[in-house]
N, C-alpha and C positions, 0 to 999 in steps of 0.2 A: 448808310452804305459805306462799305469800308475802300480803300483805295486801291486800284488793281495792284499795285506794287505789295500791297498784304493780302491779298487774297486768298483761301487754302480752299482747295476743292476739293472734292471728296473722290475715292477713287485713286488708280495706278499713276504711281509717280513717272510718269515718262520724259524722254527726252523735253517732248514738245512743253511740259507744264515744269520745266525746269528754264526755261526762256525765258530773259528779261519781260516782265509785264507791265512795265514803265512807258505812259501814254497810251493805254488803252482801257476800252471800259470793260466794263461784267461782260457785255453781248460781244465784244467784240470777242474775246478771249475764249467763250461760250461757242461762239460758232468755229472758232478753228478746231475748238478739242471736237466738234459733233462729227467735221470736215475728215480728222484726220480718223478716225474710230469709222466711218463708211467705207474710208476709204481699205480702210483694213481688212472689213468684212466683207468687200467685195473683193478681195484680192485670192480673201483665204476660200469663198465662195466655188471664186471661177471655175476653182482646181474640180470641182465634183459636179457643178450643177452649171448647165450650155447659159447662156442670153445672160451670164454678168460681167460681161468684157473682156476684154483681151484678145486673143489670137486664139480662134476656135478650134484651128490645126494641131499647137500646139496644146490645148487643153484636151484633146481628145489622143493624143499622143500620152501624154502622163497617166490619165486614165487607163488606159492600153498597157501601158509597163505595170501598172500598179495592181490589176487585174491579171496579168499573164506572170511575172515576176514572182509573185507572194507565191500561187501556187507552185510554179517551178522549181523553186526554194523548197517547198518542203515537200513534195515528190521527189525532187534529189535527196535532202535528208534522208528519207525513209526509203527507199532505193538502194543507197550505200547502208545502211543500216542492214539492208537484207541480205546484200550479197556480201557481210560480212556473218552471216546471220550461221546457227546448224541446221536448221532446214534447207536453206541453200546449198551448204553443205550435203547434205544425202539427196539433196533432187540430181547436183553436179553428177557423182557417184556414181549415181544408178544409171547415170547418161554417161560414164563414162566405162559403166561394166556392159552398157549395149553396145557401144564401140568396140572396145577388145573382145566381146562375143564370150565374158566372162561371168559368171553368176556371183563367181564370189571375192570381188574385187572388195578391197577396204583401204578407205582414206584417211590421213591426217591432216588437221589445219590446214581446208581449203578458206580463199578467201579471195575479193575479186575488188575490185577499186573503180569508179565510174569513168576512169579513161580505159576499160578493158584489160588491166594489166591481171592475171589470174596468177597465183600461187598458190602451189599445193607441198606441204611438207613431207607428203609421204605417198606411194601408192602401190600395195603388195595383191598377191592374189592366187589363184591356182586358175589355170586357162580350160575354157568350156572344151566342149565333143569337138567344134571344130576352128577353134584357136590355132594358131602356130609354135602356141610354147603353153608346158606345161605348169610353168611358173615363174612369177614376176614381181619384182620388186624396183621400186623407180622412187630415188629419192630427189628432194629439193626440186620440185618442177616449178618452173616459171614459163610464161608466154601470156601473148595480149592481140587482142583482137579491134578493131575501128568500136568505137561508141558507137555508131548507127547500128554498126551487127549485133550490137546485143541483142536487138529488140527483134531479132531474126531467129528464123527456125534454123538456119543451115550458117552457123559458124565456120568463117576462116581466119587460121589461125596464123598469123605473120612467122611465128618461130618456137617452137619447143625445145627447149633447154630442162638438160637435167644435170645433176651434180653426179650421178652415178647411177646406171643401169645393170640390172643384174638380174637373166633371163638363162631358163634351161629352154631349148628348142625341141619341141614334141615332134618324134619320128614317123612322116608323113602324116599329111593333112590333106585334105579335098577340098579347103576354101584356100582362098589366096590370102597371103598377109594384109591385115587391113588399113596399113599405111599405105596402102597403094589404091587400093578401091574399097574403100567402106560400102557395105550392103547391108541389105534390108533381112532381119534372122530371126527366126521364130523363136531361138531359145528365151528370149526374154523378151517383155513389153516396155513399152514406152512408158515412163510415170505417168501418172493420174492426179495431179494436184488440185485440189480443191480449190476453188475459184479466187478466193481471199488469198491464198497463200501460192500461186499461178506463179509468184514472182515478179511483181508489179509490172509486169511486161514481157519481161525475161523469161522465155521459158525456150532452149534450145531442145533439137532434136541431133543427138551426135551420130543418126545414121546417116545425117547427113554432112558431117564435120568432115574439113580439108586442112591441109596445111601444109607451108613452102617449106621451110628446115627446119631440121632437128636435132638437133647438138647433145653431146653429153661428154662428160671428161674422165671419165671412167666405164669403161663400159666391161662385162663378164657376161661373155657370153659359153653355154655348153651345150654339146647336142651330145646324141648317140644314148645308147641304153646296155652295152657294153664293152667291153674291151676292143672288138671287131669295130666298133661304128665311133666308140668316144671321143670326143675331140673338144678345144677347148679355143677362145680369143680370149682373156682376160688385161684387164689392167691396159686398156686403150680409149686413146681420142677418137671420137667418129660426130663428122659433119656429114647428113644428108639432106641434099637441097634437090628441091623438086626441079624436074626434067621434062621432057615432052611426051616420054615413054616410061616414067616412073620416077628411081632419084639415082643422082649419081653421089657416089659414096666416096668419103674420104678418111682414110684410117689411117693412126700414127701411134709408133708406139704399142706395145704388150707383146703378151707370150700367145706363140700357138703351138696348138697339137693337134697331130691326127695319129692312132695310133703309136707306131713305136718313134715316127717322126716326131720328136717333141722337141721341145725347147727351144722353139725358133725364135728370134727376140726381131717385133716387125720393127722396117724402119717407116717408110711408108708403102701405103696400099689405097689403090683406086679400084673402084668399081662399079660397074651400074646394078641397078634391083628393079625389074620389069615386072610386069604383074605375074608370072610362072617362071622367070628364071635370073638367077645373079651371076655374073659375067666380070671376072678379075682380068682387067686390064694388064696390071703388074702391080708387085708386090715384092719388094725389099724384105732381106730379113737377113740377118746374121747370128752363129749361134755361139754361144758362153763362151765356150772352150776353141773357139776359131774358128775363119772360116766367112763365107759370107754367099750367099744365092738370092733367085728372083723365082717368083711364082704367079703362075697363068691358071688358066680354066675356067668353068661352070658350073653354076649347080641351078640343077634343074628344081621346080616348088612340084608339089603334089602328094596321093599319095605313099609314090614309091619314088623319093626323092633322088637324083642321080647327079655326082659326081664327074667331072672329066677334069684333070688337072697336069699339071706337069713342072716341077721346081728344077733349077739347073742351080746346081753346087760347086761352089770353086772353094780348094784349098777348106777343105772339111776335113777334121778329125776322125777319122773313119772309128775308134773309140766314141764317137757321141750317139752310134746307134748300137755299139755289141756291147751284151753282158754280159756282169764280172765272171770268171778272172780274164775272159778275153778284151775288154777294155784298157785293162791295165798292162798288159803284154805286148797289146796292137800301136804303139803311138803313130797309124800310118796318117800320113794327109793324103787324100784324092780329092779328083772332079769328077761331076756325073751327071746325071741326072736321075730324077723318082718321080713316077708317073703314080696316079689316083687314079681309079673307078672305084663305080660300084653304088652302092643303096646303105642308107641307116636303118632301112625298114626289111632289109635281108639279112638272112643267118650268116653268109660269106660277110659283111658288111662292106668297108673300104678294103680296095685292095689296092697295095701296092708294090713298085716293080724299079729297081735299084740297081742302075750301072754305074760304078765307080772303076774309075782308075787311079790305084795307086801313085803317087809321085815321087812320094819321099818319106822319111822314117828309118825308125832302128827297131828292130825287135831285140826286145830285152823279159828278163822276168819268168821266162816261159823254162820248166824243169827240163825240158828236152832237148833244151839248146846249151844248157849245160853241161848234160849225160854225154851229149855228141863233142862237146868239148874235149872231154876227159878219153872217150876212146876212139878219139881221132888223134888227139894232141894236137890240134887245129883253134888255135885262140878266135880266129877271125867267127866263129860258133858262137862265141860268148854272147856279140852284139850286133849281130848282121844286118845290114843295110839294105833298104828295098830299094829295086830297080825299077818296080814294074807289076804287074799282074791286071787282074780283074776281078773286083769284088762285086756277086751279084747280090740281088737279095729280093725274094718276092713273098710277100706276104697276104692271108686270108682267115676269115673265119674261121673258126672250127664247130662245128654241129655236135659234138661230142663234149666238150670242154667247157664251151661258152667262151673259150680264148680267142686265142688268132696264132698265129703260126708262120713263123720265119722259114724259108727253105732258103737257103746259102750255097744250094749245087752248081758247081759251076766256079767256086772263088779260087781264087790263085793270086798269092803272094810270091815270088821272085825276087828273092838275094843275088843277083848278080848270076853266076854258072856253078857258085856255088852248092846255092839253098834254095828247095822251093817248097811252099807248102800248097797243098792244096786241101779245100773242107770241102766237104761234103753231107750236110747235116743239117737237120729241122730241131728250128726252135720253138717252143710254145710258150707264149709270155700270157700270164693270166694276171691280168690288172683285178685286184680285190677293192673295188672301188666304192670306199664307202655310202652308206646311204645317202641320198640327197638332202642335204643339211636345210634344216627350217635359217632362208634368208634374212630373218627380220632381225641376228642378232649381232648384224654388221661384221658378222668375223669372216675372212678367208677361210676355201675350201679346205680339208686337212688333204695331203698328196696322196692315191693310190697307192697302195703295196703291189709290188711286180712280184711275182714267182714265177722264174725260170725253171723247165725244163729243155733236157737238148735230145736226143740221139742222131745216129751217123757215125761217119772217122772223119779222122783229121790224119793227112797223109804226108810226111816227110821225105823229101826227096834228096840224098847229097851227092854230090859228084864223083865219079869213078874214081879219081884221083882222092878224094875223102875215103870215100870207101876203101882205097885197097890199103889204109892207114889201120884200118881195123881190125882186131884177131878175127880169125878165121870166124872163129866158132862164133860169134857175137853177130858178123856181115851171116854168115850162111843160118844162123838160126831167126833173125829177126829180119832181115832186109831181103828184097829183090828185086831183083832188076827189069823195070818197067820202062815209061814215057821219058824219050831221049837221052836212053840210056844210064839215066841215075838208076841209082840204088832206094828204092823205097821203103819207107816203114809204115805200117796201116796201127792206127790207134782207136780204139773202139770209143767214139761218146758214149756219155751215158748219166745219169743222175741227173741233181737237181740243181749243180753249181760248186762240186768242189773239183781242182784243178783235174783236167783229165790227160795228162800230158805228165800227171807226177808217177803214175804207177806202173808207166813204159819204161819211163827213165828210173826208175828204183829196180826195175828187171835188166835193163842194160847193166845197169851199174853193176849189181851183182854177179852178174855172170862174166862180166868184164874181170872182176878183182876176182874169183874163183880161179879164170886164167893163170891171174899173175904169183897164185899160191906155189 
């Protein structure tokens, strides 16, 4: 027998057989390695099988994790897996074209994350029979819902965010917009997924989906179907957060139009959106060329959707609503106001109705104020200064044209006791507004073409004292003596936009210098 201190055993070098073996025999040394090897197998035992020692609490605790854990682990796996998945992808879709009541809704890189957070790249479409718009394009969507809701038929959504919104608005509808009350709609059904592919849990119904706000930083919005109804919001911020009675809305920034009202640049605008009608608290806005007003009213949902509005205008360029050559002639500023009715789903469409008061300005430009120059010999003609007047202007569809129609009876410009003009005259502005441009290829609208047509006069009035400056022949064949005693000149409108003010004054002028022969 060899002596413990040489001993070699057979088997894993461990700690324990690396210990001094000096003073002990074979048995002794035999029984601690048998000691420490039981002790082992009972240890590693406990963990799976009850009655081998330890804390029976905690051995059925580990069991418990180890059991519940493993598959959790990889049902998460395969979960995020899914709802990264293209199946998930087109179940999303088709849940998301039951929601806007759209058949032909199409997605990009949808894609969902196990905290609920959903992003969608892209989502365009053309809007069903009883949509709100007839088409829709909504980029960069993001929003996120509680983990627990996943596993829910009836999703809510904490916040929808989009990068850019860009929707034309269908002229009257007989459902209510579906941010407001999503319902139950026969046009489409609810998917049918096959049990395996169910969505491991996941399977929303989006007739029943809600959500608190909705954000976008761009938004392009158009309604109307022509020139009478068209009108536009583009290139704006809008926050709507949910309310008690729908959302209250917040808008910042962009161009509006209604009609020949255009160009109004918003600063901001609140409003609320109730399930039948949206309600403009106030509305900032100032326009390019100067000038600055607030705007109020209603619009009523349905199918003969109705207008009630009213903007108040300070220090406007009375040039940002007349067309060329009178734009250019007028540099008047006034205040006033312009009221809205009317329907987008009627031949009249919007109507509206324009009291302005002149303030201030020079009239310049105009051929008639020069011809009155020369046979008056009266400089103060060249560039008369307004005092004063009342510029109306009411506007409506036309059933004949498919335009709409300026009538201006009733305007009065005042130079002092000078000069006065007064119009009396309809305009018909026929917006050629191109086709509605397929959205998906990120470009801005191209702008309407206006054709102007005018008829009416345009009546010139100068003071007795101008007048008796005149040859005879020139006051008694052209002028008469009307309203407060001026002497007036009647000028026929007419055409489609060339100066009508020039071919009075080339007949004054002539007949004038025939005199002086």
């Amino acid at each position: 027998m060899y002596p413990p201190s040489r001993l070699h055993l057979a088997g894993p070098q461990s700690t324990f057989m690396k210990r001094d073996l000096k003073d002990k025999s074979y048995n002794q040394v035999m029984n601690e390695w048998a000691a420490q090897k039981e002790f082992l197998k009972r240890s590693q035992t406990s963990m799976f099988l009850p009655g081998h020692g330890g804390n029976p609490v905690l051995r059925w605790l580990i069991r418990l994790a180890v059991l519940v854990i493993l598959p959790l682990g990889i049902y998460g796996f395969l979960l995020r897996k899914h709802l990264r998945s293209p199946s998930f992808g087109k179940e999303l879709e088709s849940q998301i074209s039951l929601w806007l009541d759209s058949p032909k809704i199409k997605s990009k890189s949808i894609a969902m994350d196990l905290d609920g957070e959903l992003r969608i790249q892209e989502i365009s479409g053309d809007g069903g029979p009883n949509a709100p718009f007839s088409r829709l394009k909504a980029e960069k969507i993001t929003t996120s819902t509680s983990f627990k809701s996943l596993f829910g038929k009836a999703w809510h959504l904490r916040n929808i965010s989009a990068f850019a919104l860009t929707t034309h608005l269908r002229s009257g509808t007989a459902s209510s917009i579906p941010v407001i009350a999503p319902k139950k709609t026969a046009l489409l059904s609810p998917p049918n997924s096959p049990l395996l592919s169910a969505g491991l849990g996941v399977s929303p119904d989006f007739r029943q989906l809600s959500f608190d706000r909705f954000s976008t930083g761009n938004l392009n919005l158009t309604w109307g179907t022509g020139p009478a109804t068209a009108g536009h919001l583009t290139h704006s911020v809008i926050i709507a957060q949910r309310s008690a009675n729908g959302f209250d809305v917040l808008a910042r920034g962009g161009d509006f139009g209604q009609g020949w009202l255009d160009g109004l640049r918003i600063g901001e605008c609140s409003l609320t959106i109730a399930k039948d009608r949206a309600v403009i608290s106030k509305a900032d806005f100032s326009i390019p060329s100067g000038g600055t007003g607030t705007f109020t009213g209603s619009v009523s949902f349905g199918e003969y959707p109705e207008i009630a509005a009213e903007a108040t205008l300070a220090a406007v360029p009375l040039s940002a609503f007349l067309p060329k050559p009178l734009s250019d002639s007028l540099p008047v500023v006034c205040d006033g106001s312009v009221t809205l009715s009317g329907s987008t789903n009627r031949v009249e469409g919007i109507a509206a109705k324009a009291n302005l008061t002149p303030k201030s300005g020079v009239l310049q430009s105009l051929p008639i104020l020069h011809a009155l120059e020369i046979i008056t010999g009266e400089q103060r003609f060249a560039q008369p200064a307004v005092t004063g007047g009342a510029v109306l202007f009411t506007s409506g569809g036309s059933s004949t044209t498919g335009g709409y129609e300026i009538d201006t009876t009733g305007t009065v410009i005042e130079c002092g006791t000078m000069l006065r003009i007064k119009v009396n005259a309809k305009y018909e502005r026929i917006l050629q507004t191109p086709a509605f441009q397929d959205m998906r290829n990120n470009q801005p609208p191209p702008e309407p073409k206006v054709i102007v047509s005018h008829s009416g006069r345009i009546s010139i009035g100068v003071s007795p004292e101008a007048a008796a400056t005149m040859r005879p022949s020139v006051r008694d064949t052209h002028f008469a003596v009307g309203e407060a005693g001026m002497f007036w000149l009647d000028i026929p409108i007419s055409g489609d936009g060339p100066d009508f003010t020039k071919l009075a004054s080339t007949t004054l002028l002539e007949l004038h210098n025939v005199r002086d022969r």
